[in-house]
N, C-alpha and C positions, 0 to 999 in steps of 0.2 A: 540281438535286435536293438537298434539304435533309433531312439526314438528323440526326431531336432524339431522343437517348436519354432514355427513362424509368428506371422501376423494371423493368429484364428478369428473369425469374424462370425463365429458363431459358437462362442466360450463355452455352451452346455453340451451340446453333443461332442464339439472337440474334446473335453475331458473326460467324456465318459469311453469316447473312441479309445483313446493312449491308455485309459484304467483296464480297457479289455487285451490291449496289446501289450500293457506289463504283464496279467495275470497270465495270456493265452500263448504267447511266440514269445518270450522272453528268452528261451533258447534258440531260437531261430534264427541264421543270417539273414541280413538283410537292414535295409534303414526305411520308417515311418517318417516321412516327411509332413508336419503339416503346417499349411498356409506358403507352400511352394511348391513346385516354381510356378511362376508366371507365366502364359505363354499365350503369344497372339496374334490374332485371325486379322483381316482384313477390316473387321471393324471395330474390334476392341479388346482391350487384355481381358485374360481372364485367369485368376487366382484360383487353382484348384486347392479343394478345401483340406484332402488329405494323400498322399501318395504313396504305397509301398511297392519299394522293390527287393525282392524277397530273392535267393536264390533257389528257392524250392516252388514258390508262385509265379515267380516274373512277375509284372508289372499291375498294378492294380490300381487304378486309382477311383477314390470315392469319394463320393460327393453327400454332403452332411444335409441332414434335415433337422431344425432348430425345436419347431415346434410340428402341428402335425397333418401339415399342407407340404403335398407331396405332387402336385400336377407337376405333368411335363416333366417328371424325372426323368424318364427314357429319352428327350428330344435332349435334354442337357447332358446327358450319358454320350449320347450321340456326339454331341460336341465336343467333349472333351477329348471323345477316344478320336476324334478326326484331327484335333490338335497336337496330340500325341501322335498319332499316324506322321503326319507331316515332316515332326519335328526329327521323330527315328530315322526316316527316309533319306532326310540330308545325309546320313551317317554311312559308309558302306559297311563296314562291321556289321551293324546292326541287316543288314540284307543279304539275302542270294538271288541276286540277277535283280528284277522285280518284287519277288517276293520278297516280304517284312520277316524275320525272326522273333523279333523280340514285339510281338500283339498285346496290345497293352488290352487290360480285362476290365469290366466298370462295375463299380457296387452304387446305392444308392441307400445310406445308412440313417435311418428314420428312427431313434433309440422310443419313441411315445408312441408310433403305429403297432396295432398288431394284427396288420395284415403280413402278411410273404407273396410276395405278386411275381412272380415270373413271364414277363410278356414279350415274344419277340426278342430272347436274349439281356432285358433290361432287366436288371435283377433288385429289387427295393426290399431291403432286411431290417431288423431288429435286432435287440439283444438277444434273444433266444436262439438265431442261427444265422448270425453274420461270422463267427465261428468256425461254423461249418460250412459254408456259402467262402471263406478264403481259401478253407484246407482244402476244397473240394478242388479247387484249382492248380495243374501242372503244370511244368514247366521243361518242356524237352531240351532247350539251349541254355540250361542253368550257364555254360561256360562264359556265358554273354557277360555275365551279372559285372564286372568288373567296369564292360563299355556302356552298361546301359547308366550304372552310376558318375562316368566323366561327361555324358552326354546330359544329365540332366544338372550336374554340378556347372555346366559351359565348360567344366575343365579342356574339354574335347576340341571346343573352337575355338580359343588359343594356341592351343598347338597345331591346329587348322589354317590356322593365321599365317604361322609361321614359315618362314621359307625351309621347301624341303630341300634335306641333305642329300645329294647324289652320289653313296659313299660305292666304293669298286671291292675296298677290301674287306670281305668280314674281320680282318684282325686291325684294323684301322682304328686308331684315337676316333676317329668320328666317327665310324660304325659304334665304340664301347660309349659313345659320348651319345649318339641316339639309342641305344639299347638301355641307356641310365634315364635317359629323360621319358622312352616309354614305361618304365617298371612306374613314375612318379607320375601315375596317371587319372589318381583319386585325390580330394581331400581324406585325411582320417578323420573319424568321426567327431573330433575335439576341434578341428578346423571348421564342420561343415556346422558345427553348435556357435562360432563365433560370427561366422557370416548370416546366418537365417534369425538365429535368437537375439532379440533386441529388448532391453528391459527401460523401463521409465524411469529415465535416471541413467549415473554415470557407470559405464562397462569399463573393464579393465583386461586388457590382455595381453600378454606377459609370454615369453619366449626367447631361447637362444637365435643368433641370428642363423636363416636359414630355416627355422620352424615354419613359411610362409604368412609373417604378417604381414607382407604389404600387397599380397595379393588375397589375405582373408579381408583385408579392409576396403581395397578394390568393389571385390564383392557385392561387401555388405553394403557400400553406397551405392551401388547399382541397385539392389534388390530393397533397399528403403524410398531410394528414386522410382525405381517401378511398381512399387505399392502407393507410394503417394509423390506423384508427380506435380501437385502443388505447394511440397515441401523448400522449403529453401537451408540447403546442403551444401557443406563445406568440408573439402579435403586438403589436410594441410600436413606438412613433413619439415624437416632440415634440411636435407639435401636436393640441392636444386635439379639435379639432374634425375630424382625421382620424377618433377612434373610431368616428361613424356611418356613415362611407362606409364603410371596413372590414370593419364589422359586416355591414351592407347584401350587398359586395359576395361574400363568402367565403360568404353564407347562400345568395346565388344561383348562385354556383358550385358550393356541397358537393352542393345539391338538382337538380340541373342533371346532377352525376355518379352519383348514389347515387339519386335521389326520396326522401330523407331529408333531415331537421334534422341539420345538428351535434349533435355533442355535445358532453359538460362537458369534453370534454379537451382543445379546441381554446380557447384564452382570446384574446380582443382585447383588451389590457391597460396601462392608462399607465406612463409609464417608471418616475415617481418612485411617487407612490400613497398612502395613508394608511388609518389605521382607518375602519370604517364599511362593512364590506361591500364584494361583489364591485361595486359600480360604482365605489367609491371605492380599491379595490387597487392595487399595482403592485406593477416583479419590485424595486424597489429596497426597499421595504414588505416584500415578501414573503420576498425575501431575509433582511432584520435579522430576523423570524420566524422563520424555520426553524433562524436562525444565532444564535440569539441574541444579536444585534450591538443596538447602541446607535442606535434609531432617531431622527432629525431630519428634524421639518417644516421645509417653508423659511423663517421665521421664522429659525428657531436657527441653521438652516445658513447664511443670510445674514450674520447677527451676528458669526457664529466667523469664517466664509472670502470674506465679500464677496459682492455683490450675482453677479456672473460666474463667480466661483468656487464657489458655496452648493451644487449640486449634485455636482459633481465632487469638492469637498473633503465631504462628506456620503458619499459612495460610496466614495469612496477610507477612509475611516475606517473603515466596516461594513466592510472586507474587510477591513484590519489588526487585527479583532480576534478573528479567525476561523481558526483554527488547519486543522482541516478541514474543509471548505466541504459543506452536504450539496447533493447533485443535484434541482433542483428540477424540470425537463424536457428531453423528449427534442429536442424543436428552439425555436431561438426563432428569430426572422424579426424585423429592427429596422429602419425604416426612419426616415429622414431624420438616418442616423447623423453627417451634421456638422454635425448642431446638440448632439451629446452629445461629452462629455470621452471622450478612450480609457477612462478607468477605468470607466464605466459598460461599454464594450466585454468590457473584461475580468471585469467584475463578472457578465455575462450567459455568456462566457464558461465561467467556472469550474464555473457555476447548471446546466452542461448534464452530463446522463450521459457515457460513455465514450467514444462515438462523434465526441462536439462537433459536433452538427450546427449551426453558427450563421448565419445568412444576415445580411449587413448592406448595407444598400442608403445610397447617398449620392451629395447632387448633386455632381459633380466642382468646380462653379464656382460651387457658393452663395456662398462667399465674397470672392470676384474678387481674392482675393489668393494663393493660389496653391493646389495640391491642400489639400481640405479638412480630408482626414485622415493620418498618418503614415502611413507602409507598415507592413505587418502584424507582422512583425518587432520594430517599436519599441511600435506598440498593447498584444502579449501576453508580450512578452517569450521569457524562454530556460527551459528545464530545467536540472534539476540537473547536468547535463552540460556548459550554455553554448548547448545547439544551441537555434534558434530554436523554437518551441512553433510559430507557425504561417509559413508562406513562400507564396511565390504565384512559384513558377520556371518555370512552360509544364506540368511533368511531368502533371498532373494536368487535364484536361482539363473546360470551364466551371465552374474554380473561381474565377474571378477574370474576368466580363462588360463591356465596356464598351457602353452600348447610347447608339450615337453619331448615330443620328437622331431629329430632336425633332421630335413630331408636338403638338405645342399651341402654340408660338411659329411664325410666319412668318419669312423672312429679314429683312426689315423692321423687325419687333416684335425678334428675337432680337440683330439686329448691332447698331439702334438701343440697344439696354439697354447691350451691353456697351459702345461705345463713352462712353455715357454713363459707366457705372461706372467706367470706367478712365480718363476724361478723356483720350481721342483727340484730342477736335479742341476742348477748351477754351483758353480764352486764354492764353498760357503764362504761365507765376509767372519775373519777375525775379532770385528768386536763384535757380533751379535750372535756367533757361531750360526748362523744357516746363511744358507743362499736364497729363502725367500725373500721377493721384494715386496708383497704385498698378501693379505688373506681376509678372506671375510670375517666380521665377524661373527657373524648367524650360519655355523656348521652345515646345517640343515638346506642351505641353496646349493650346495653339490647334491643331492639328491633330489631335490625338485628340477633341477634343470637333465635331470636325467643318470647322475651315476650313481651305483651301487658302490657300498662297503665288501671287498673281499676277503680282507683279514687288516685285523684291529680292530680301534673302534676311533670314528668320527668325534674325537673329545679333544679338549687341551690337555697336551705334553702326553697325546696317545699317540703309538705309531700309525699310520693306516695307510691300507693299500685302496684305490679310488679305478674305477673303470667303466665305459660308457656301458647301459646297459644297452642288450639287442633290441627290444624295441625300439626305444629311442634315437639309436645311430642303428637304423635297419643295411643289415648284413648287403645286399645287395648295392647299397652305396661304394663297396669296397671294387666292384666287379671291375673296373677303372686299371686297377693294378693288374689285374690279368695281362691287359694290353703295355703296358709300363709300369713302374714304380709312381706310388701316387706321389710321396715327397721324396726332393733331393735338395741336400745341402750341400753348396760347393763354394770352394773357395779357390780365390786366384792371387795373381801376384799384385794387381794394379789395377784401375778404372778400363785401362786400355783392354783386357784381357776379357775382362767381363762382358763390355759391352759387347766385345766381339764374339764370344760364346752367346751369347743371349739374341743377336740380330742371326747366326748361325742357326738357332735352336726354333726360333719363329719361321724361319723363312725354311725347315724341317717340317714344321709343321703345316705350312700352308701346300708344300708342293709335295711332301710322302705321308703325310700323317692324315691327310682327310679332315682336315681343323679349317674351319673360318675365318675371317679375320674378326668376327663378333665372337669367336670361341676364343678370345686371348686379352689377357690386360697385363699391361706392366705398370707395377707400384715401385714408384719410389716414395720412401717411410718420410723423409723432411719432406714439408711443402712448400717449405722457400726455397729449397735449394732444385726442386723437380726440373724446371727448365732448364736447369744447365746441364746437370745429371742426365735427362733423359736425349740430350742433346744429341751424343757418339753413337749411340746405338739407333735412330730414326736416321742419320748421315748414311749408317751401313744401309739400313733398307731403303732406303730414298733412289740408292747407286746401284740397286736390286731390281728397281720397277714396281715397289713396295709401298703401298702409302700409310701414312700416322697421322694421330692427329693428338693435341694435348687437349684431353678433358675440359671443357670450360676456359681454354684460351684459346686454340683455333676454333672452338665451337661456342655456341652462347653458353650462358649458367645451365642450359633444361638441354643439353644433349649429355649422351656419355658416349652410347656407339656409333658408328655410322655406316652402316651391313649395307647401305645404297652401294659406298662408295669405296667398299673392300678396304677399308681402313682400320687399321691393328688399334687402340686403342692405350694410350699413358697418360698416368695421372697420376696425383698425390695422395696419400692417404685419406682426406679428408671427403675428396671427390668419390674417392672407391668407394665410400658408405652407402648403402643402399644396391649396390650392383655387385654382378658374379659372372664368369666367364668358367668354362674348362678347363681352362690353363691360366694359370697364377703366375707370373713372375714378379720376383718379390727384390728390387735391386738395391745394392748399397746396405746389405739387411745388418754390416758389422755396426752401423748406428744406433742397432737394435740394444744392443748386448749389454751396452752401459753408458750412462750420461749425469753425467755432474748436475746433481740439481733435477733429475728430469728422470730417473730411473723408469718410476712406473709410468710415467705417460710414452715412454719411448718402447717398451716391454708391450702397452697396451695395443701401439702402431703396428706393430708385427700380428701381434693378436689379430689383430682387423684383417689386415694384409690378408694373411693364410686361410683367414675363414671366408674371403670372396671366392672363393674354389668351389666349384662342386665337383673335380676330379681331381685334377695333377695343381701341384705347388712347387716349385721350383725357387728354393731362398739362394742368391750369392751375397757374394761381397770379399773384402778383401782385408787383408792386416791382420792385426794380433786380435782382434776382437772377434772378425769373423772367423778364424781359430776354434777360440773357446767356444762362439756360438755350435759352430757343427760339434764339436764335442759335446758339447750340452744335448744336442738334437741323439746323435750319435746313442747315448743313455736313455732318453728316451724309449728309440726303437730298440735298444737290448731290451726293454723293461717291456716289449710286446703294448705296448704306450697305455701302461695302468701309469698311477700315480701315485709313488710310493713316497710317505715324506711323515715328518712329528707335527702334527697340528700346533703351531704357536699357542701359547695360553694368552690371555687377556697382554700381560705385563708386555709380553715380545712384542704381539701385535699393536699395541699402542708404540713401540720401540721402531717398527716395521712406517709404523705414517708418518714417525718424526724423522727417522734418518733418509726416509726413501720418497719424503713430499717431494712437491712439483714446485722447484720454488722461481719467483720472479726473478727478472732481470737484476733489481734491486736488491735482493736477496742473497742472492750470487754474489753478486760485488763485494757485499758484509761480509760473509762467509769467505769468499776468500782474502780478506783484507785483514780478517779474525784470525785465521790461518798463518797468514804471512809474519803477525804481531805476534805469533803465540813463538812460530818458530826462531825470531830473529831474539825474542826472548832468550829462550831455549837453549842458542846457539852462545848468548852472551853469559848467560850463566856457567855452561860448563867451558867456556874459555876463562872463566874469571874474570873478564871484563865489566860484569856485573855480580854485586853481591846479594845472599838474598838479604840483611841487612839493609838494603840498599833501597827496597822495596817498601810503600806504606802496610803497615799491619794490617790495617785492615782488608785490605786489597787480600792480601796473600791468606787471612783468614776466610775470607768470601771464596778464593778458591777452591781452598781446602774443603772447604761443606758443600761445593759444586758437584766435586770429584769424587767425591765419599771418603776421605782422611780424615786422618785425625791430628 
C-alpha cells in the first residue's frame, strides 16, 4: 500500500486516516491518495480529501470530517461519486457497453463522531469501524486496477491524446513499439510521490534520463496550478525544444483536473530569455526587469565570461547588482537543472516569495563524470547566521526524490551507453594502463542510479562486475528485440555509404516496419558540423517523396518533431536533449571514440545519443575509429552488457580528469606547441645536434623532478 500525500486541508483527520492505513492494509495493493485528484463539475473543482484504489476494494473515495459537523455528508458523497462516475465513463476500459465496472464506493470518515449512520448507502464511520466498513467492500474486476490508476494519474489521456497507430502486422516495429508504450501505462509509486507531494521549501529530484522527470514535473505544475489557481508558476528547462511538450502536456493535465484552460499565472518559460514578448521572455530577462540589473544577450555574455561560462557569469552579475531581490513567483519548477550553473539555481531561488517553493529536477548521470550538481548547501549558500539556507537531512519528507527506474532505456540500450561513456572495455591507454576515460568519485552513484554489485566489490583498485538491476531497467523494456535487435553497430567505408545505408533503413522503416516518422531521430554527435553531415542522407529521402527537417533550423528553437507533417526528424546532440524516439540513429558515431583534448565530452555525446531510444539504436560511422568503437561495443554484448572493470583509486582518478579534461581552444594550441618543442628537442639531442651540456642546469633539473628522476 502506497500511501502519496497531497495538499490535505484538513491536517487532523488526514493523519489519523494514513496512521490507520499504515497499521491496517499496509500489506495491501493498491495506492491511498490524499488531497488528489481534483476533478470538476460545471461549477467548481473539487479536491477530494482522500482516495483509495485498492485491487481488492476498487475505488473508494472518502471524505474527511475535521471536527464533529457532519451535515450533508451523503449530498457531498453523492457528488463526489457523480464526479467519479463521469470521469471513469470517458474511459472504455473502465466500461461494458453502458455499464460502469470500475463503481467507485464513498465513505464519510468523522474520526471524533460516535455515531455509525448508514442511510440510503451513505455510509459516515469512525475509528472503531472504518476498518471494517473498507474490508467489507469487493471488488469483482480487480484486473481493472492497473486502468483505473492511469486514469486518475491523467496518464490515460495523454496517450488518448495521441495519434493512433494503425499497425497491420503484429510482428511489426510499431505494433512492438505500441505494445512497449501500453506496458508504461502507470507512474510508479516514486513518480506519483514527486508530482502530488509538495513540501515548503526546496524539492530535489534526481534521476537517470528516462526515469520520467519532465513529465513528473509536467504534473506537478498542473496539480499546484489546479489547487491554487491564484498562484503565479513557472516552468523553466534548457532545452528549447522542451517548450512545446511542456506546454502541450500541463494543458492536458490542468483541463483533465479542472475542464478548464490554464491560466496567465502558470508560465512555461526559457531560462535565459530576451525582449520581444512573452514567447521570447525568461526568468533571467525577467529577473534584470524587475531588478533593474544589467541585462546581457549571449553575444555580450560570451565576449565578457566565455563561450561555457556566458550564462552563469551573466546571472551571477544580475544578482550582484541587486541589493533587494523583488519576488517574482510563488513556485518555479526547473528542470534539466545540470545543464544550468548553481547561480541560475540561486538566481530562481531568491525570484521566489517566502515560502521558496523551488522544485529542481536533474539527470543524476548526464554528465558521466560524477553527481551533476553540488549538494544544496554549496548551490544556496548560508544566512546571516552561517546556517545553511537550504539542507536535504531525511527530516523533512519527499523533499529530496531519487526516481531510480528508467522506463525509456532498456538494460542493453542503458549499460551499453554507460560503458561506452566511461570506457569499460576500451583498449587501454599505455601510460595510465586502462581505457577508462572518466569515473565517479562517490562509488556508491552506480547503485543509486540503479546497478547491483555481482562479484567484487564496489572499492578502489577492486575488481567488480556492475549490472542493471530488474526493477530499475524492467524486463519488459527489452521486448523491442523480439522484433529486431535493439543495438547495432556498423561500419562502413565512407560518408557516402553511410548515408546511403541510413536513408535505406528510414524509408524500411516508414514503408515495412510500421514506424512514424515522429518514431525516428537521427543525431549527429558534432553540432557544428550537423548541417553538412546530415545533408546526404535528407537528399536520398527528399528524392523518395520523404520529408526532414533540422531541429531548430528549419523549425523555430521550441519545435523538435513535426508528426503534422510526416517529417523524420535530424538534429545535433545538443538539440536531442530532452527528446526520444523508437529508433535512434546515431551518425558519424567514429567522433565518438577519441578526441584530442575533448575525450570525455565526446564519450559523453554518444552517451546522450543512445540514451534518446526507447527501443532500437543504430550507431554508424566509418574509419579506423569507428573500428575500434564497434569492437568496443562488440565486448560489451559478449559481457551480456554487465560492467566488468578495476575501480580506479583516488591517485588514477585524479590522473583520469587531468589527461582526459575538456580542454579550450587555447589550451590545445599550448599543448600541442608543448609537443612539438618537446619533440624537436628530442629529435636534436639523439642526432647530436644538441648537447645536453648545451642546455641551462636548471631547466634540465626542473625536468627531472617533473618526470620523477633523479
Amino acid at each position: 500500500m502506497e500511501i502519496i500525500r497531497g495538499s490535505a486541508r484538513k491536517p487532523v483527520s488526514t493523519d489519523r486516516l494514513v496512521e490507520i492505513f499504515e497499521n491496517n492494509f499496509a500489506s495491501s495493493e493498491g495506492v491511498l491518495y490524499v488531497g488528489y485528484p481534483v476533478l470538476s463539475s460545471s461549477d467548481e473543482s473539487v479536491s477530494i480529501d482522500a482516495l483509495l484504489i485498492s485491487r481488492d476494494h476498487g475505488v473508494v473515495a472518502i471524505n474527511l470530517v475535521e471536527g464533529k459537523d457532519a451535515e450533508a455528508f451523503g449530498e457531498l458523497q453523492d457528488d463526489i461519486a457523480s464526479l467519479l462516475d463521469a470521469k471513469f465513463k470517458q474511459h472504455k476500459v473502465l466500461r461494458k457497453g453502458r455499464r460502469l465496472l470500475a463503481i467507485p464506493e464513498t465513505l464519510t470518515y468523522a474520526p471524533l463522531l460516535d455515531t455509525d449512520e448508514d442511510e440510503d448507502a451513505h455510509r459516515l464511520v469512525n475509528d472503531t469501524n472504518i476498518v471494517d466498513a473498507i474490508k467489507s467492500i469487493e471488488w469483482a474486476d480487480s484486473h481493472l486496477y492497473e486502468s483505473v490508476l492511469s486514469v486518475i494519474q491523467s496518464i490515460s489521456t495523454i496517450r488518448r491524446n495521441r495519434r493512433r497507430r494503425t499497425n497491420v502486422r503484429a510482428d511489426s516495429h510499431g505494433a512492438a513499439l505500441q505494445a512497449l508504450e501500453d506496458s508504461i501505462a502507470n507512474l510508479d509509486a516514486r513518480q506519483s510521490k514527486a508530482v502530488i507531494e509538495t513540501v515548503e521549501g526546496v524539492q530535489r529530484i534526481r534521476g537517470l534520463a528516462g526515469s520520467g522527470k519532465t513529465i513528473v514535473l509536467a504534473l506537478k505544475a498542473a496539480y499546484l496550478h489546479s489547487q491554487n489557481p491564484d498562484w503565479k508558476i513557472a516552468v523553466t528547462f534548457n532545452t528549447r525544444s522542451l517548450k512545446e511538450q511542456f506546454l502541450r502536456l500541463i494543458e492536458t493535465f490542468v483541463v483533465e483536473q479542472t475542464g478548464e484552460q490554464p491560466n496567465d499565472n502558470i508560465e512555461v518559460i526559457n531560462a535565459w530569455g530576451a525582449p520581444g514578448g512573452a514567447s521570447r521572455t525568461g526568468i533571467y530577462y525577467q529577473f534584470c526587469v524587475e531588478n533593474g540589473a544589467t541585462y546581457q544577450d549571449f553575444q555580450q555574455a560570451k565576449n565578457r565570461y566565455g563561450y561555457n561560462k556566458a550564462f552563469a557569469g551573466a546571472t551571477s552579475s544580475a544578482m550582484s547588482e541587486v541589493k533587494t531581490i523583488a519576488p517574482m513567483y510563488d513556485a518555479i519548477l526547473v528542470d534539466e537543472a545540470q545543464d544550468f550553473d548553481p547561480s541560475f539555481l540561486q538566481l530562481c531561488y531568491h525570484s521566489l516569495t517566502a515560502e521558496k517553493r523551488l522544485v529542481y529536477a536533474y539527470d543524476e548521470l548526464q554528465s558521466l563524470t560524477d553527481a551533476s550538481l553540488p549538494a544544496p548547501e554549496e548551490i544556496f549558500g548560508v544566512d546571516t547566521q552561517g546556517k545553511p539556507l537550504v539542507t536535504f537531512d531525511g527530516s523533512v519528507a519527499s523533499q529530496d526524490i531519487i526516481l531510480d527506474k528508467c522506463y525509456r532505456n532498456s538494460r542493453p540500450v542503458l549499460a551499453s551507453a554507460h560503458a561506452l561513456g566511461f570506457g569499460i572495455y576500451r583498449e587501454p591507454d599505455k601510460k595510465l594502463g586502462t581505457g577508462l576515460t572518466q569515473m565517479f568519485d562517490r562509488a556508491e552513484l552506480w547503485t543509486d542510479v540503479g546497478y547491483e554489485v555481482l562479484a567484487g566489490q564496489l572499492e578502489d583498485d577492486h575488481s567488480v562486475t556492475l549490472s542493471r538491476t530488474k526493477s530499475a531497467s524492467p524486463e519488459f523494456l527489452e521486448n523491442p528485440g523480439k522484433v529486431d535487435e535493439l543495438i547495432l553497430f556498423k561500419h562502413f567505408d565512407g560518408e557516402g555509404e553511410q548515408a546511403q545505408w541510413v536513408a535505406d533503413q528510414i524509408i524500411k522503416n516508414l514503408t515495412e516496419d510500421e514506424l512514424r516518422p515522429e518514431d525516428i531521430i537521427v543525431i549527429n554527435p558534432d553540432p557544428i558540423s550537423t548541417a553538412k553531415q546530415v545533408g546526404r542522407i535528407r537528399k536520398i529521402l527528399f528524392d523518395k517523396g520523404i520529408p526532414s527537417h533540422l531541429a531548430g533550423v528549419d523549425t523555430s528553437g521550441d519545435v523538435f518533431f513535426k508528426p503534422d507533417e510526416g517529417s523524420v526528424a535530424f538534429t545535433g546532440i545538443f538539440r536531442a536533449k530532452g527528446n526520444e524516439a523508437g529508433m535512434v540513429y546515431v551518425i558519424n558515431a567514429q567522433d565518438c571514440y577519441s578526441s584530442f583534448g575533448e575525450i570525455g565530452k565526446v564519450r559523453n555525446r554518444l552517451f546522450t545519443a543512445m540514451t534518446r531510444s526507447k527501443a532500437w539504436v543504430r550507431v554508424v560511422g566509418h574509419g579506423a575509429n569507428m573500428e575500434a568503437l564497434t569492437r568496443e561495443y562488440a565486448a560489451i554484448a559478449k559481457n551480456d552488457y554487465r560492467l566488468e572493470f578495476v575501480y580506479p583509486n583516488e591517485k588514477l582518478r585524479a590522473r583520469l580528469r587531468v589527461v582526459n579534461r575538456d580542454m579550450s581552444a587555447e589550451e590545445k594550441q599550448k599543448v600541442k606547441s608543448a609537443k612539438q618543442t618537446v619533440s624537436t628537442l628530442v629529435q636534436q639531442l639523439a642526432a647530436g645536434d644538441v648537447q645536453l651540456d648545451d642546455l641551462p642546469e636548471g631547466d634540465l633539473q626542473a625536468l627531472r623532478e617533473l618526470l620523477g628522476t633523479q
